[in-house]
Phi, psi and omega in degrees: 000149194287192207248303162290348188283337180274259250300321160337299184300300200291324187290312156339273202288017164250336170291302178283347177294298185299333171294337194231357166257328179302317213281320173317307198291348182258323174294318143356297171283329194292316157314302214288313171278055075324311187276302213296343196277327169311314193268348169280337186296307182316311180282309168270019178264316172298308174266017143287316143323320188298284197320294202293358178247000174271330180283348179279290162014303207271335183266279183354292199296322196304307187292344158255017167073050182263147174323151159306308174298352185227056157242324143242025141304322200263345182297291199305332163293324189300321177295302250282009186248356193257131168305131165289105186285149173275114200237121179276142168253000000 
């Protein structure tokens, strides 16, 4: 084989090496902003749920006309069944 026709080859497969290492490294970042769009996506559906049961709550309660305090005796029992996610800084 000529000399150029190797150097062809080597430049190919070098090419393709750098190439499937570019892609790991973009598949990676591409993992990593995936979990982080997870646990915020995660964090706000949880306080979202928070808002519709504190706002059903408080009308539940305004109609029977209860005290404050135990108008948030009873928001806190209402969370105290729901898992908190868990959020990495």
């Amino acid at each position: 084989m000529s000399d150029r026709v190797q150097r062809l080859k080597d430049a190919r497969a070098e090419a393709t090496k750098e190439i499937e290492e570019y892609k790991q490294a973009k598949e990676h970042e591409f993992r990593a902003f995936e979990s982080s769009v997870r646990q915020f996506a995660s964090v706000v559906i949880w306080l979202a749920h928070q808002l519709v049961i504190s706002s059903t709550l408080a009308r539940r309660l305004a109609r029977k006309r209860l005290s404050i305090k135990r108008l948030r005796l009873n928001f806190n029992r209402s969370l105290s069944h729901i898992p908190r996610p868990k959020m990495q800084l």
